[in-house]
PATI-810657 format. One record per atom (N, C-alpha, C, O): atom name; residue in three letters; x, y, z; residue number from 1. Coordinates in steps of 0.05 Angstrom, whole numbers, padded with zeros to 5 digits. Last residue first. Layout:
+------+------+--------+--------+--------+-----+
! atom ! type !      x !      y !      z ! seq !
+------+------+--------+--------+--------+-----+
!   CA !  ALA !      X !      Y !      Z ! NUM !
...
+------+------+--------+--------+--------+-----+
END
This chain:
+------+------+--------+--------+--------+-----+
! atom ! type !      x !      y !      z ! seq !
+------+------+--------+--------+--------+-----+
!    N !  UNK ! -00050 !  00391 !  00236 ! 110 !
!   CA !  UNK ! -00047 !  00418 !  00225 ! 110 !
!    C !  UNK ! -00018 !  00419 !  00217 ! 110 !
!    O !  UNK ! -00009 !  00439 !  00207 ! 110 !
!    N !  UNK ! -00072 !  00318 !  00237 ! 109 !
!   CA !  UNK ! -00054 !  00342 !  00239 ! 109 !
!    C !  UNK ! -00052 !  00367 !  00227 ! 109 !
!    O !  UNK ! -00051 !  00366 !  00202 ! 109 !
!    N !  UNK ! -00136 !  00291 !  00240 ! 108 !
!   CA !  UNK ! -00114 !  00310 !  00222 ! 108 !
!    C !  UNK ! -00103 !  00324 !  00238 ! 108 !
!    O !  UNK ! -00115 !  00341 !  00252 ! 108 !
!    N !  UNK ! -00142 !  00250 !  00289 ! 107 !
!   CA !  UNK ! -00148 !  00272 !  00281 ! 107 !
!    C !  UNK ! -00135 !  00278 !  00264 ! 107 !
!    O !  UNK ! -00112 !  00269 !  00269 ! 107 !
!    N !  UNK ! -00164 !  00173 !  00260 ! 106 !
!   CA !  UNK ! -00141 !  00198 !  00277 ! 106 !
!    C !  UNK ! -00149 !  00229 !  00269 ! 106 !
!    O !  UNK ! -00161 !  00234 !  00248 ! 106 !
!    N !  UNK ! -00187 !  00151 !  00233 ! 105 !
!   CA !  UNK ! -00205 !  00164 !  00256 ! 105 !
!    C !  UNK ! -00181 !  00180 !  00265 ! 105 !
!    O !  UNK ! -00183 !  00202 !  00277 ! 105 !
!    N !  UNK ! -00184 !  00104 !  00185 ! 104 !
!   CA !  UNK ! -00169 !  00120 !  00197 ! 104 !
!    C !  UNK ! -00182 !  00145 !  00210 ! 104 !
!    O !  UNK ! -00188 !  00162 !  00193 ! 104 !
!    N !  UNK ! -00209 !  00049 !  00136 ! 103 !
!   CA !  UNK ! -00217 !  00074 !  00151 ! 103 !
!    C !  UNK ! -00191 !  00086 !  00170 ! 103 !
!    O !  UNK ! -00173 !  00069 !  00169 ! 103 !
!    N !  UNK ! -00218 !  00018 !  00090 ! 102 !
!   CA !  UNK ! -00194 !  00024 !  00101 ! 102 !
!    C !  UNK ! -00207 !  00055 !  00118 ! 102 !
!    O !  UNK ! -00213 !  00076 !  00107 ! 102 !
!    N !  UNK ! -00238 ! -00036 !  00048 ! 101 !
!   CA !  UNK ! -00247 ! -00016 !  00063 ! 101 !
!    C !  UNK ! -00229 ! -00003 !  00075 ! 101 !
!    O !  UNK ! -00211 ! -00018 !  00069 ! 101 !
!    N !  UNK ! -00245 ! -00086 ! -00003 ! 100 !
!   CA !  UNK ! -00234 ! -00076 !  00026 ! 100 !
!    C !  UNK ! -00244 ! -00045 !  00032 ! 100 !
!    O !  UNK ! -00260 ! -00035 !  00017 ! 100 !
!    N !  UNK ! -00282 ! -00149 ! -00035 !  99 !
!   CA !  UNK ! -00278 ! -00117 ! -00031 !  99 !
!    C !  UNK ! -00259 ! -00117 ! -00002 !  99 !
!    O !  UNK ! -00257 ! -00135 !  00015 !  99 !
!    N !  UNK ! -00294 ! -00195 ! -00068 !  98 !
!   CA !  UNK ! -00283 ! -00178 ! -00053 !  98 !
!    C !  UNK ! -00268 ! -00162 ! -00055 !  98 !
!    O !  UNK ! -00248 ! -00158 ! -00069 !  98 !
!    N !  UNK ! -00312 ! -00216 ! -00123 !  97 !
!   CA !  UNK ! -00319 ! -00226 ! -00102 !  97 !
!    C !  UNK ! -00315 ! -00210 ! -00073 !  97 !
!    O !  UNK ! -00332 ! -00214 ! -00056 !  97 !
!    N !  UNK ! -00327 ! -00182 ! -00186 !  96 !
!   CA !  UNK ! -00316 ! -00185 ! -00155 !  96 !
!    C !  UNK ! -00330 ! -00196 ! -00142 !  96 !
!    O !  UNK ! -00354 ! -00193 ! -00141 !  96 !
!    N !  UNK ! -00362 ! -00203 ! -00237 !  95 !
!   CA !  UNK ! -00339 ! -00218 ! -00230 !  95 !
!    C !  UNK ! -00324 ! -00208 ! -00199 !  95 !
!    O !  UNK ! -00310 ! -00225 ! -00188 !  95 !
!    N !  UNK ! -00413 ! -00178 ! -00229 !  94 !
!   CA !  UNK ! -00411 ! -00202 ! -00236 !  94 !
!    C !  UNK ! -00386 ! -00218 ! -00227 !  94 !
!    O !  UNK ! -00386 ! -00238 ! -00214 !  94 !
!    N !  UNK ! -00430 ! -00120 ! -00187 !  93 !
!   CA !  UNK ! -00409 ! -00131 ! -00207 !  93 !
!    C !  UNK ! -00414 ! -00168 ! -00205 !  93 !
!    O !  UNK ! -00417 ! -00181 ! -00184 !  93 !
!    N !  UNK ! -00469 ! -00120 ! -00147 !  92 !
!   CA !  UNK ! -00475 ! -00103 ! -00174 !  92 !
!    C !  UNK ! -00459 ! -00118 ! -00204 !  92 !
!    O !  UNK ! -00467 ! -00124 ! -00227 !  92 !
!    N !  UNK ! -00446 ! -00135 ! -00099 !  91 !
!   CA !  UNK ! -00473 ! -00147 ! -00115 !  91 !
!    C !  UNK ! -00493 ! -00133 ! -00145 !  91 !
!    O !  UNK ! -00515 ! -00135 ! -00157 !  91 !
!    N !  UNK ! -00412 ! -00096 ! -00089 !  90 !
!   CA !  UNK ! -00406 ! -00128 ! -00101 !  90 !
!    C !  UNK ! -00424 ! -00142 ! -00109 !  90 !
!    O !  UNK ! -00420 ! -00161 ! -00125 !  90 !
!    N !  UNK ! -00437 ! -00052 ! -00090 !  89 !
!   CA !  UNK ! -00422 ! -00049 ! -00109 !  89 !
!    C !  UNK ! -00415 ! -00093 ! -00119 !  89 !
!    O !  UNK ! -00414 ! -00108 ! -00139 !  89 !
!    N !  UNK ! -00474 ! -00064 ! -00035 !  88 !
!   CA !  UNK ! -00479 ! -00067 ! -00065 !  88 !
!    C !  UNK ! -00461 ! -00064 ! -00089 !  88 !
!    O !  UNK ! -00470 ! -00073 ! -00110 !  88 !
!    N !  UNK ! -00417 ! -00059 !  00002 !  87 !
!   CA !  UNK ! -00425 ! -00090 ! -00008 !  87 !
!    C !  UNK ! -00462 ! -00089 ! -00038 !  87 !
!    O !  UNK ! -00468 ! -00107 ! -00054 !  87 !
!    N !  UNK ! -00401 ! -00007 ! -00013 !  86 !
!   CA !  UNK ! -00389 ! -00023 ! -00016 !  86 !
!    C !  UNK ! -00399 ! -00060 ! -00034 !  86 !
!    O !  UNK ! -00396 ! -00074 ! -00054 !  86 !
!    N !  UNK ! -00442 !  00009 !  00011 !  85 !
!   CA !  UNK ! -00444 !  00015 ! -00015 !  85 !
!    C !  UNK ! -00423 ! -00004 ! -00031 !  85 !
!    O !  UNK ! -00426 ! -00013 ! -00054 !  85 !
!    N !  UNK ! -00442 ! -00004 !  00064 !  84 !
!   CA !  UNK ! -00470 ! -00014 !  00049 !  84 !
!    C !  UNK ! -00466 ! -00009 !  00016 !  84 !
!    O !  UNK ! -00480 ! -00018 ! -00001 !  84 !
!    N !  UNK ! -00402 !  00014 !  00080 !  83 !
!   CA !  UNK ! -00394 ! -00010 !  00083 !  83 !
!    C !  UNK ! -00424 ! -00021 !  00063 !  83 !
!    O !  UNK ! -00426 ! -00043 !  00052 !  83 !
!    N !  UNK ! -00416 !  00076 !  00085 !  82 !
!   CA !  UNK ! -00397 !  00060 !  00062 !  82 !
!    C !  UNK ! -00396 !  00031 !  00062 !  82 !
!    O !  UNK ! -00388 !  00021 !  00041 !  82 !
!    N !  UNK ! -00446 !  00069 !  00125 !  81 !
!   CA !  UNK ! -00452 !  00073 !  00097 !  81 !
!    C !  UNK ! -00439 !  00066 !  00068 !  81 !
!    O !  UNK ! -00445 !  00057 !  00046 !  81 !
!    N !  UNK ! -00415 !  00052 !  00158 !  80 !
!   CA !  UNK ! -00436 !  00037 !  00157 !  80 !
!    C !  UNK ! -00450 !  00045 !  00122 !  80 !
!    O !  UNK ! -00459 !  00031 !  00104 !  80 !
!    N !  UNK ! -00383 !  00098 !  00165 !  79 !
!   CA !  UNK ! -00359 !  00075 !  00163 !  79 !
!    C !  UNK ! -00392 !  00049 !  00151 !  79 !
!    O !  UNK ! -00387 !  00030 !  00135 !  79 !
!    N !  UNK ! -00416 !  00132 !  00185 !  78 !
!   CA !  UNK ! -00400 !  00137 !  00155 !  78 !
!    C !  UNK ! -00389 !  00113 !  00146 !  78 !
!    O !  UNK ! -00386 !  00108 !  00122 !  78 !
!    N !  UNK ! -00446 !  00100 !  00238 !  77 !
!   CA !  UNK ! -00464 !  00117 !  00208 !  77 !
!    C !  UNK ! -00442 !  00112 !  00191 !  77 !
!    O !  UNK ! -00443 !  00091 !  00178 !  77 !
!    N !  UNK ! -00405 !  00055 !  00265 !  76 !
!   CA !  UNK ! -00415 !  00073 !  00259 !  76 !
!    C !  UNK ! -00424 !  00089 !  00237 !  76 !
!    O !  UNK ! -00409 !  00092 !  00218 !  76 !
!    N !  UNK ! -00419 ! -00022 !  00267 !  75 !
!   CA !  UNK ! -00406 !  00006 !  00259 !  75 !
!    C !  UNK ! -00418 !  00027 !  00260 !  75 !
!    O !  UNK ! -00442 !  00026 !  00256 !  75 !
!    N !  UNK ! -00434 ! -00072 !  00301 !  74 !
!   CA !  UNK ! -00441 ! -00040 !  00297 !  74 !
!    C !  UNK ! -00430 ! -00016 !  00281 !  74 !
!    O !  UNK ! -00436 !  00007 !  00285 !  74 !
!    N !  UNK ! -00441 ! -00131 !  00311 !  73 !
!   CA !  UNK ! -00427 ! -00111 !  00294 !  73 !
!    C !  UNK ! -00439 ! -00096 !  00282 !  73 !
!    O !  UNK ! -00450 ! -00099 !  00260 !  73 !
!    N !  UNK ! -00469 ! -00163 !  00352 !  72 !
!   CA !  UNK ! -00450 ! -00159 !  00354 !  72 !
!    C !  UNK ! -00433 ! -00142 !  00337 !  72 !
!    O !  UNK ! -00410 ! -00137 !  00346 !  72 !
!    N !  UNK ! -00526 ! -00144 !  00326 !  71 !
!   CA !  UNK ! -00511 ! -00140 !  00363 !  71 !
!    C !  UNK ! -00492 ! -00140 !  00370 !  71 !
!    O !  UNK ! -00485 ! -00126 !  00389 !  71 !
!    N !  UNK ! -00518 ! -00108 !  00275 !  70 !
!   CA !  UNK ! -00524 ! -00139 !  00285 !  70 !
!    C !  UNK ! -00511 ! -00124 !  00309 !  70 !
!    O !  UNK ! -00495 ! -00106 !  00313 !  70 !
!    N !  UNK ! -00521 ! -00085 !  00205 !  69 !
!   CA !  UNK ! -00518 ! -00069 !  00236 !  69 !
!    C !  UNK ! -00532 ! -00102 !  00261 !  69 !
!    O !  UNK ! -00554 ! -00112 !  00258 !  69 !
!    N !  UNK ! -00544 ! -00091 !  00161 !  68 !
!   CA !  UNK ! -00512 ! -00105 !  00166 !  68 !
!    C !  UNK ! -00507 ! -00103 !  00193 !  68 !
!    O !  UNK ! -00490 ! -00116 !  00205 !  68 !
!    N !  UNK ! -00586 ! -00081 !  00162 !  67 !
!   CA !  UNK ! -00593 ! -00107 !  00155 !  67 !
!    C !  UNK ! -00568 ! -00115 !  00162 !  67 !
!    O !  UNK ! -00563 ! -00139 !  00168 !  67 !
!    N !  UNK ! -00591 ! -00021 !  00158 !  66 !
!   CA !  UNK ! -00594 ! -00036 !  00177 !  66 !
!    C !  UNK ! -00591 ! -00067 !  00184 !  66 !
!    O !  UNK ! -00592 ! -00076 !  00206 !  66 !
!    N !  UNK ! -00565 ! -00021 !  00104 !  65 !
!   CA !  UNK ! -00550 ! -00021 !  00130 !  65 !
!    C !  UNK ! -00558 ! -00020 !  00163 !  65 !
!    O !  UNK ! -00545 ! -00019 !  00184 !  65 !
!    N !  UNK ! -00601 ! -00038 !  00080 !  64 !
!   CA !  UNK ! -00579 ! -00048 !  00076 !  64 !
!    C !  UNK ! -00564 ! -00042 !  00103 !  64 !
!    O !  UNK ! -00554 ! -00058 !  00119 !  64 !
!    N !  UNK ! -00638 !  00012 !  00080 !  63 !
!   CA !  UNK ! -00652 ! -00018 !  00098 !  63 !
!    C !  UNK ! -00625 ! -00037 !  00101 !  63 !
!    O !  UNK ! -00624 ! -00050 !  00122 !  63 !
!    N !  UNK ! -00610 !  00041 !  00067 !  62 !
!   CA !  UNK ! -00620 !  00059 !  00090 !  62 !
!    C !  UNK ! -00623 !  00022 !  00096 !  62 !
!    O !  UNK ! -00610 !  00010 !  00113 !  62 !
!    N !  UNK ! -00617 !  00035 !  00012 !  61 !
!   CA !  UNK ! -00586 !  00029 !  00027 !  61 !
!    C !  UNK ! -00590 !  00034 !  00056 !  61 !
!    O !  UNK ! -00571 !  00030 !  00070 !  61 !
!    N !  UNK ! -00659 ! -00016 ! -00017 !  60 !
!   CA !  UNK ! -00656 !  00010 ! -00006 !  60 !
!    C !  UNK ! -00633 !  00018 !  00011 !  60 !
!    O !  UNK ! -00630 !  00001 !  00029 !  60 !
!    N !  UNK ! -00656 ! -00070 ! -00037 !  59 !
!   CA !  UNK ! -00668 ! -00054 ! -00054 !  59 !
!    C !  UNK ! -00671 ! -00019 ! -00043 !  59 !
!    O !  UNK ! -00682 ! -00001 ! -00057 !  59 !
!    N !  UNK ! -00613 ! -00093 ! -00003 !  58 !
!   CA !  UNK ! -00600 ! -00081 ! -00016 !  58 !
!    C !  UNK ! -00623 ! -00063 ! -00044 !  58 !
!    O !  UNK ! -00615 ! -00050 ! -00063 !  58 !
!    N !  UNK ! -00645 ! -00130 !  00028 !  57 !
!   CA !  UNK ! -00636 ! -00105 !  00044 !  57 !
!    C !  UNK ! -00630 ! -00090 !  00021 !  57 !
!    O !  UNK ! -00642 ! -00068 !  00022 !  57 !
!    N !  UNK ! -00653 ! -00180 ! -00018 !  56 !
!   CA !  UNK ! -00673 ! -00172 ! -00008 !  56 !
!    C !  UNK ! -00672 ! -00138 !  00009 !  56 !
!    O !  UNK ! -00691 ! -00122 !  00006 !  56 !
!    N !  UNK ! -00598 ! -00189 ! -00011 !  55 !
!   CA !  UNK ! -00602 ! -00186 ! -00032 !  55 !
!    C !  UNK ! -00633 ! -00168 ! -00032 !  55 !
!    O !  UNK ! -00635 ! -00146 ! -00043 !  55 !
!    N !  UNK ! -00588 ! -00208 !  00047 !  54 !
!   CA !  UNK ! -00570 ! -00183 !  00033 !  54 !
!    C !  UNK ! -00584 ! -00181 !  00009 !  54 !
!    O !  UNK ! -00583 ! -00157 !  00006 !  54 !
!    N !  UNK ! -00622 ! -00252 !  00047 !  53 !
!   CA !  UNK ! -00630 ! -00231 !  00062 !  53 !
!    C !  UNK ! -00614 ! -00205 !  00048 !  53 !
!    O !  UNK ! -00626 ! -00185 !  00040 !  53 !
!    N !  UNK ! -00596 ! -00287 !  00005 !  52 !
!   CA !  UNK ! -00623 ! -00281 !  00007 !  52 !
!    C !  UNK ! -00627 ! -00258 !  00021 !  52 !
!    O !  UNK ! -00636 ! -00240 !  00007 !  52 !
!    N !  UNK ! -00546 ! -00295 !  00030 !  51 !
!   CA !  UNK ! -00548 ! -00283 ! -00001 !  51 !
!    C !  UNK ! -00579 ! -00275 !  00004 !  51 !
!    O !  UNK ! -00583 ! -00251 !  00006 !  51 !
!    N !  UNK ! -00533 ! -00282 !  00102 !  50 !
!   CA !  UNK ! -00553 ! -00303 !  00077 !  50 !
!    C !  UNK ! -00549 ! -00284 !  00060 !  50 !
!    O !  UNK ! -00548 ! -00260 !  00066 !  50 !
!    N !  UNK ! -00471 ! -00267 !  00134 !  49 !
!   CA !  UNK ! -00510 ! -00259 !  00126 !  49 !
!    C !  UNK ! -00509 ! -00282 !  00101 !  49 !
!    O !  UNK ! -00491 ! -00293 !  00088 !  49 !
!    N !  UNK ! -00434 ! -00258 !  00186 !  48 !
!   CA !  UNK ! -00438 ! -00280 !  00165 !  48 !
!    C !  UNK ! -00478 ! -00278 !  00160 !  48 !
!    O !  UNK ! -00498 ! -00284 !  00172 !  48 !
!    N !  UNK ! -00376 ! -00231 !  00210 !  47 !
!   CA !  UNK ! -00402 ! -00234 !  00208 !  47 !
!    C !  UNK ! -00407 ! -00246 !  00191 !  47 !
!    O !  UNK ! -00389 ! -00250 !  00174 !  47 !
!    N !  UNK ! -00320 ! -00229 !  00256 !  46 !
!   CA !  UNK ! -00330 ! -00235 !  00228 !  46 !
!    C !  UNK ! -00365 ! -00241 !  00234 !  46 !
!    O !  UNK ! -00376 ! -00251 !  00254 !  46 !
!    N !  UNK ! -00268 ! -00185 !  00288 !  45 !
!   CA !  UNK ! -00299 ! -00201 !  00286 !  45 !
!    C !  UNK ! -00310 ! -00197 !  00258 !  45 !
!    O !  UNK ! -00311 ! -00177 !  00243 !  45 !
!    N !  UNK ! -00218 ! -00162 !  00282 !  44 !
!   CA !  UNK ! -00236 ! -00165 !  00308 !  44 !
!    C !  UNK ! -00259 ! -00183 !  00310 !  44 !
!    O !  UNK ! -00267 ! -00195 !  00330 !  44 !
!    N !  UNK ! -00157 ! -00188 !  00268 !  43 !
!   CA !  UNK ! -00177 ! -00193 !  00259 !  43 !
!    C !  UNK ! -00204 ! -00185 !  00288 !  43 !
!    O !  UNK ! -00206 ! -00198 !  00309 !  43 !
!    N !  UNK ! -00103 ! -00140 !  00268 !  42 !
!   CA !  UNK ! -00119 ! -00163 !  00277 !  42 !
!    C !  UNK ! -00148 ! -00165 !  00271 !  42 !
!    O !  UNK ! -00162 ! -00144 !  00270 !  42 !
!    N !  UNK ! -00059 ! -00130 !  00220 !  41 !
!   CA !  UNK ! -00083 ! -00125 !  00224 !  41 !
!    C !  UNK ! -00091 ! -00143 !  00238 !  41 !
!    O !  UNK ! -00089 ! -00166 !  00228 !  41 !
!    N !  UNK ! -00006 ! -00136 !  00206 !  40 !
!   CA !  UNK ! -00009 ! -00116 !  00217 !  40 !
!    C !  UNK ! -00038 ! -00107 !  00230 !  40 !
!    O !  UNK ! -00043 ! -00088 !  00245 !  40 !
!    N !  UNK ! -00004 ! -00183 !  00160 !  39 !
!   CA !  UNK ! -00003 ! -00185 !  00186 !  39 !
!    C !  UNK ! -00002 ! -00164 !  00216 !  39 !
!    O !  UNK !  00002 ! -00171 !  00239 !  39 !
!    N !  UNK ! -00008 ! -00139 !  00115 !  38 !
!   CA !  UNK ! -00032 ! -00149 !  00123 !  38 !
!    C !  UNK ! -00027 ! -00164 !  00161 !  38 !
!    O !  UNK ! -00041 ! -00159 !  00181 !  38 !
!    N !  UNK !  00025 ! -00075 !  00136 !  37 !
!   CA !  UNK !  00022 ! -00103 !  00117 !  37 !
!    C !  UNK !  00005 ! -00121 !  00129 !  37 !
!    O !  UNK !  00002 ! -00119 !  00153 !  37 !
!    N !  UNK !  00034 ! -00008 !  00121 !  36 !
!   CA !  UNK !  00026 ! -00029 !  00136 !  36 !
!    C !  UNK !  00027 ! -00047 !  00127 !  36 !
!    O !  UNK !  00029 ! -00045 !  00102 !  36 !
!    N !  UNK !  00050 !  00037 !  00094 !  35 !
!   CA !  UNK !  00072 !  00013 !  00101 !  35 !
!    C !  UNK !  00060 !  00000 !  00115 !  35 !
!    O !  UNK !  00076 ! -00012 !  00130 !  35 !
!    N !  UNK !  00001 !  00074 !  00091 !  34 !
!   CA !  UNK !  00015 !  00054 !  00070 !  34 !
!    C !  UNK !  00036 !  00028 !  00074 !  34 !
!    O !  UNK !  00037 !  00007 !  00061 !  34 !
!    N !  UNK !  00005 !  00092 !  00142 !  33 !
!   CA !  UNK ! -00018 !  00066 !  00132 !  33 !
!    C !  UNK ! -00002 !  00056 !  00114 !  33 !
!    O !  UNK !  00010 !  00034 !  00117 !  33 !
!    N !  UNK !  00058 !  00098 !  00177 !  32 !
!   CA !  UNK !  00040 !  00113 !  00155 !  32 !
!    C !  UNK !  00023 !  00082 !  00145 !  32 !
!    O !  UNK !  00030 !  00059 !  00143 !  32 !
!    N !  UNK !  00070 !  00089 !  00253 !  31 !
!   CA !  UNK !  00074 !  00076 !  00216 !  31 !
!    C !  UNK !  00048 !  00086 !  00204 !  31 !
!    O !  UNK !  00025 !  00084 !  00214 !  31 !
!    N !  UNK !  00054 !  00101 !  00301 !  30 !
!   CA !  UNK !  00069 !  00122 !  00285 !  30 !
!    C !  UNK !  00073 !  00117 !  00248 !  30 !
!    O !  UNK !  00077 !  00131 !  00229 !  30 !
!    N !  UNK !  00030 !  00056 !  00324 !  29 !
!   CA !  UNK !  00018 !  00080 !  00314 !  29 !
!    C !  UNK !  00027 !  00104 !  00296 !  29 !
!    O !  UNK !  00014 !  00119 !  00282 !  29 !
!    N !  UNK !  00055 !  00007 !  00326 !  28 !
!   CA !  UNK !  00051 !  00011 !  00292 !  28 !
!    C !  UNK !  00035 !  00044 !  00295 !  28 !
!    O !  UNK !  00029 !  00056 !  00275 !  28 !
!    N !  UNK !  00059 !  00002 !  00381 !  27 !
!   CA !  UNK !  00083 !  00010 !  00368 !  27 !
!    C !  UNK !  00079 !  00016 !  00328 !  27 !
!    O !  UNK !  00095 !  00025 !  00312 !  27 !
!    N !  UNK !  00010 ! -00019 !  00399 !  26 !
!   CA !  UNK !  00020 !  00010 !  00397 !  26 !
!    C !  UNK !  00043 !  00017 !  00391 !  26 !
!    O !  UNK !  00050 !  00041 !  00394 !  26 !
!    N !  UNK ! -00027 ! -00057 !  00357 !  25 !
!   CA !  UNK ! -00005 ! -00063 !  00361 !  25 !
!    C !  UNK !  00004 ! -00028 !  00360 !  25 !
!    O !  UNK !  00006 ! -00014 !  00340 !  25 !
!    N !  UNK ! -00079 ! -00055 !  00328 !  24 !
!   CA !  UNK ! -00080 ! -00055 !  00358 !  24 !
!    C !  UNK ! -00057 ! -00051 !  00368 !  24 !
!    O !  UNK ! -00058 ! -00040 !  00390 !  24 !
!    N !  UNK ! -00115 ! -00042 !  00277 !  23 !
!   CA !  UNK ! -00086 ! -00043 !  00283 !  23 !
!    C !  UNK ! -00091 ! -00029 !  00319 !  23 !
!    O !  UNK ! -00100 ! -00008 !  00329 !  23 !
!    N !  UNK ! -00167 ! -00092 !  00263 !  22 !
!   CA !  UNK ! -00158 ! -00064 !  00266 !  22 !
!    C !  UNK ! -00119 ! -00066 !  00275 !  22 !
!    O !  UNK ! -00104 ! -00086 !  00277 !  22 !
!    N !  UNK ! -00224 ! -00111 !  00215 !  21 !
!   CA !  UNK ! -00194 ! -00115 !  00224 !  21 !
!    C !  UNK ! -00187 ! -00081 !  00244 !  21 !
!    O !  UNK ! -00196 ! -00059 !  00241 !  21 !
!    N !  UNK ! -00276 ! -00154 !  00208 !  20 !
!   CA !  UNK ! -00269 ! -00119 !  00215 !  20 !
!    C !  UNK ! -00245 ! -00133 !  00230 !  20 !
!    O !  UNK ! -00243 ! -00151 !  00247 !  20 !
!    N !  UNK ! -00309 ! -00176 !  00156 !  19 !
!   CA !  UNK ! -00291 ! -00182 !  00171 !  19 !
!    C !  UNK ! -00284 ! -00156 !  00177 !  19 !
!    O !  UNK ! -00283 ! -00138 !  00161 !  19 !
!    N !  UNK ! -00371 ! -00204 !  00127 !  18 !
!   CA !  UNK ! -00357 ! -00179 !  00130 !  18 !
!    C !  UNK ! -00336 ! -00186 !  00146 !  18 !
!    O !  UNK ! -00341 ! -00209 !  00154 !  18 !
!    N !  UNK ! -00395 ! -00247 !  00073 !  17 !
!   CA !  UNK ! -00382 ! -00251 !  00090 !  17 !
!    C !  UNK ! -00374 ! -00219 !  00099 !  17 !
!    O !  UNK ! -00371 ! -00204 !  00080 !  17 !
!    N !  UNK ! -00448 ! -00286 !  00049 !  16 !
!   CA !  UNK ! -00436 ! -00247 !  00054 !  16 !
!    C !  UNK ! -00419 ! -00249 !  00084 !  16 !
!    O !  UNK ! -00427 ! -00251 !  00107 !  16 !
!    N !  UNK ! -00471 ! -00333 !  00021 !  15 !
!   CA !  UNK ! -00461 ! -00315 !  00038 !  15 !
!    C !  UNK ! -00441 ! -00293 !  00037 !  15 !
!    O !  UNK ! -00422 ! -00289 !  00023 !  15 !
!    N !  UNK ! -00470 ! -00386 ! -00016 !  14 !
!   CA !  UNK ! -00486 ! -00355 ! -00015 !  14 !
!    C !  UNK ! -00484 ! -00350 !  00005 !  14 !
!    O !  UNK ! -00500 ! -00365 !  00017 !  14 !
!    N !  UNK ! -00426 ! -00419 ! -00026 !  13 !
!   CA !  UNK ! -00445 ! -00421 !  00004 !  13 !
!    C !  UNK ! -00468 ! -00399 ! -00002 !  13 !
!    O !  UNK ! -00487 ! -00400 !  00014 !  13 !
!    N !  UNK ! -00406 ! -00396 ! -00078 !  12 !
!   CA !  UNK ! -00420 ! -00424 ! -00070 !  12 !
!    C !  UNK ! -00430 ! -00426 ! -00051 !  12 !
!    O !  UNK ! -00452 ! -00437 ! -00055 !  12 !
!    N !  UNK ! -00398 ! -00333 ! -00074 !  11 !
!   CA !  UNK ! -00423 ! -00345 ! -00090 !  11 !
!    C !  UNK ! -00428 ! -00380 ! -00082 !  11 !
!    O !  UNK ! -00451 ! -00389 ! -00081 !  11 !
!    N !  UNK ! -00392 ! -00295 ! -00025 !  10 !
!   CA !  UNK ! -00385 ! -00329 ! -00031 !  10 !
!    C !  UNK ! -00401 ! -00338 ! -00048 !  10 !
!    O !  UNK ! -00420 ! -00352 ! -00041 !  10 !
!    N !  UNK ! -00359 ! -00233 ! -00022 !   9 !
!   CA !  UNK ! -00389 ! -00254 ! -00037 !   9 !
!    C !  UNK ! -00373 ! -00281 ! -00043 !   9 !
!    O !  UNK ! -00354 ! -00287 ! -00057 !   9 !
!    N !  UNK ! -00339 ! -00208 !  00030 !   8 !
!   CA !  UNK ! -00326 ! -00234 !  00011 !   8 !
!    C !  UNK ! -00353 ! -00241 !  00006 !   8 !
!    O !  UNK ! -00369 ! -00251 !  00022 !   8 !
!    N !  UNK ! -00300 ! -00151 !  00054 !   7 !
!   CA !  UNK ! -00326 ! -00155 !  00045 !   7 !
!    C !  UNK ! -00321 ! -00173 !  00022 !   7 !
!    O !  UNK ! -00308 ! -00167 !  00002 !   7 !
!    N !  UNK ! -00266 ! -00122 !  00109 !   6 !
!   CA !  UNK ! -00258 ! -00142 !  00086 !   6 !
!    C !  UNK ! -00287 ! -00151 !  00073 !   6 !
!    O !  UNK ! -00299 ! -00162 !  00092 !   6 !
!    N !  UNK ! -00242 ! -00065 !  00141 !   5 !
!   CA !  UNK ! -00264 ! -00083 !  00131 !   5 !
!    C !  UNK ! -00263 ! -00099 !  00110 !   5 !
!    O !  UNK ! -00259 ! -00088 !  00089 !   5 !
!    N !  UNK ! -00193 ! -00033 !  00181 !   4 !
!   CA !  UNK ! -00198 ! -00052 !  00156 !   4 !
!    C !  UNK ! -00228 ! -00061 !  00152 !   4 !
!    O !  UNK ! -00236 ! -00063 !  00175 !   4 !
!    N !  UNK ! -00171 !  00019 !  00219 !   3 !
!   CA !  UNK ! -00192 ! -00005 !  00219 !   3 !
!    C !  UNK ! -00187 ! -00016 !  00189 !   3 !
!    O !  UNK ! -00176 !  00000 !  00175 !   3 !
!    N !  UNK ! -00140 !  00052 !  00259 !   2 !
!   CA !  UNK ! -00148 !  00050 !  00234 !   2 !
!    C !  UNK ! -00151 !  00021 !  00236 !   2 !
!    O !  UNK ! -00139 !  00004 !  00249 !   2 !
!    N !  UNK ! -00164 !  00104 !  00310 !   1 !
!   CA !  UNK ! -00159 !  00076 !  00305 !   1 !
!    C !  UNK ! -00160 !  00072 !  00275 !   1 !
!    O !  UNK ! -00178 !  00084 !  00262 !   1 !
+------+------+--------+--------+--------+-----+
END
């Protein structure tokens, strides 16, 4: 499955927005990522954390990604790790507000 993650620091609400997209549509399986376009992605589920709490998770990445991991959105370990380095990278930088992500699970072809 190739998936999207969209990662939005709202500096005015203070919130941490994540959004997990995927390509559901079985006729796009054969299209190379690159030619995808954003209406290509459905939106699966959005999460929504306090500046406070993300800011507080992000003094260790192990706690960060427990802190992103919620009942309703799980990712798995690699796709979770990255998604933790990701969202300190945005709480590192002054001027990004958002980040993307782009994962792809298909087996490599030989």
């Amino acid at each position: 499955m190739r998936q999207k993650y969209q990662m939005i620091r709202d500096d005015v609400e203070n919130i941490l927005k994540i959004r997990e997209y995927a390509i559901i549509d079985k006729d796009l399986k054969n299209v190379a990522t690159a030619n995808l376009r954003e209406m290509d992605f459905f939106l699966l589920y959005e999460e929504i954390y306090d500046r406070s709490f993300i800011k507080s998770a992000i003094a260790g990445e192990k706690n960060l990604i427990q802190a992103l991991r919620t009942v309703n959105f799980f990712p798995v370990a690699n796709y979770a790790a990255e998604l933790a380095e990701a969202v300190m990278g945005l709480y590192d930088s002054g001027k990004e507000c958002q980040t993307e992500l782009f994962f792809d699970d298909a087996i490599p072809m030989v």
